[in-house]
C-alpha positions in Angstrom: 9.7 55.8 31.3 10.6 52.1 29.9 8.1 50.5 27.8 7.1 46.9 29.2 5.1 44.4 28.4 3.4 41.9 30.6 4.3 38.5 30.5 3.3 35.2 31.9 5.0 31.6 31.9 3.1 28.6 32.4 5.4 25.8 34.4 5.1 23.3 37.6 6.5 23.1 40.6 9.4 20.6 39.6 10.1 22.4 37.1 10.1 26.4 38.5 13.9 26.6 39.2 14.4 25.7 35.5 12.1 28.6 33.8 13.1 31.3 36.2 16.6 30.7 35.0 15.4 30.7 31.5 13.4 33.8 32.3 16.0 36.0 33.4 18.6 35.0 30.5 16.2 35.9 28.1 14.8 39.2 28.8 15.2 42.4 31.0 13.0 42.6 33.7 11.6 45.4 34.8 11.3 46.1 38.7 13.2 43.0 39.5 10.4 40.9 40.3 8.6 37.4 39.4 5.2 36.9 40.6 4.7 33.4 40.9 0.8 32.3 40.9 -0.7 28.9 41.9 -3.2 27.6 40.3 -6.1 26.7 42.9 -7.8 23.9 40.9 -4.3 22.1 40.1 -1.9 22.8 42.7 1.1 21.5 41.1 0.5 23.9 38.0 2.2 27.5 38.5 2.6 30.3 36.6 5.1 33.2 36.6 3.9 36.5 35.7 6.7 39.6 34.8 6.9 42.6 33.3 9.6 42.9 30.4 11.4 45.6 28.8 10.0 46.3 25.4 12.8 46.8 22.7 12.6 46.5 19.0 13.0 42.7 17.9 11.8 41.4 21.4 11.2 37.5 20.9 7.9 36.7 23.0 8.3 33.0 22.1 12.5 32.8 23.8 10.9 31.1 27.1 8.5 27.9 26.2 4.8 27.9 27.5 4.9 32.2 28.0 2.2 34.6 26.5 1.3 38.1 26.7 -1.4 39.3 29.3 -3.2 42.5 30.2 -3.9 43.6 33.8 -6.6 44.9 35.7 -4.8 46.3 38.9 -8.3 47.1 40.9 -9.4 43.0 41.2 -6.1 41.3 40.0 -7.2 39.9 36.4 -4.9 39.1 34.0 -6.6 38.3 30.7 -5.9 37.9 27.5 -7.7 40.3 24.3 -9.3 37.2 23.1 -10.1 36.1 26.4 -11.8 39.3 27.0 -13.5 39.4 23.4 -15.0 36.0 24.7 -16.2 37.5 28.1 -18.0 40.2 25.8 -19.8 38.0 23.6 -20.9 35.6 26.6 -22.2 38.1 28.1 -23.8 40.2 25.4 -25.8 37.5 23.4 -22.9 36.5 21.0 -22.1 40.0 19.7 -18.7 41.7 20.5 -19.1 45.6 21.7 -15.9 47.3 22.9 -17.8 49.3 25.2 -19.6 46.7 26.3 -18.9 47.1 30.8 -16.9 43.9 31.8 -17.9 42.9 35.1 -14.1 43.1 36.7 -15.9 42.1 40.3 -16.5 38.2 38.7 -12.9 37.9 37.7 -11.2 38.5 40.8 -7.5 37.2 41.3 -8.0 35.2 38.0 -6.2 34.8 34.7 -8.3 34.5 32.0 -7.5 32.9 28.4 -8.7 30.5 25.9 -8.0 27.5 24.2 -9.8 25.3 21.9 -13.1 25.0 24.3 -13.3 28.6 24.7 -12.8 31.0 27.7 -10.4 29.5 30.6 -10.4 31.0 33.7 -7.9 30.0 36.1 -8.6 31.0 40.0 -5.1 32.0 41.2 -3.3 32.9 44.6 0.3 33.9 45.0 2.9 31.3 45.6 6.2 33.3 45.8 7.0 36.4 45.2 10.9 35.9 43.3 13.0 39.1 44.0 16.2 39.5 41.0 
C-alpha cells in the first residue's frame, strides 16, 4: 500500500491552469485525481485537494498557498489538527479533550482551518474534478 498524504492548494480561477501544472511537477499523485473545490462565499476562490505519495524528504511547501488536511469521508470535512483543537475547545468551554465527540453532522462538505481570528470554515462544492 503507498503512504499518502492529503493535500490542498489554495488558488483562483485565473489562476487554476497555473497550480495544476505546478502541482503535478512537483509531486506524485496518487489515484490520478485533483479535486477542485469552490468556495461558496467567494466564488472566484478555489481550492485543489490531492492525495500525494509520501517519501522521505517530501517538500510540503514546493507549491505556494498548499497545506496538509485530514478527512472525514462520512460528511466530506477536510480540517486541519488545529482547526479541529479549535472546534474542541469551542465546544467544550475552552478546554481541549481528545475524546471529546466532534459533531461531524455541522461540518458538512466544509474545510475547516485557522488563521489569525481563529477557526475558518469554508462551505465548499465541487468545481471540477481534474483526471491525470
Amino acid at each position: 500500500m503507498i503512504d499518502s498524504q492529503l493535500l490542498c492548494t489554495f488558488t483562483t480561477k485565473s489562476n487554476l491552469e497555473n497550480t495544476v501544472n505546478t502541482i503535478k511537477q512537483s509531486y506524485t499523485i496518487v489515484f490520478d485525481k485533483i479535486y477542485v473545490l469552490q468556495n461558496e462565499d467567494r466564488n472566484k476562490e478555489l481550492i485543489c485537494t490531492y492525495n500525494v505519495e509520501v517519501y522521505n524528504g517530501l517538500d510540503y511547501n514546493a507549491v505556494p498557498n498548499t497545506i496538509s488536511l485530514h478527512r472525514k469521508k462520512h460528511t466530506n470535512t477536510l480540517y486541519t489538527i488545529n482547526a479541529l483543537n479549535e472546534i474542541i475547545k469551542n465546544a467544550n468551554n475552552g478546554i481541549l479533550d481528545n475524546k471529546f465527540p466532534i459533531p461531524w453532522e455541522n461540518f458538512q462538505n466544509t474545510i475547516l482551518v485557522t488563521n489569525n481570528n481563529g477557526l475558518n470554515k469554508i462551505n465548499t462544492r465541487i468545481f471540477e474534478i481534474i483526471e491525470l
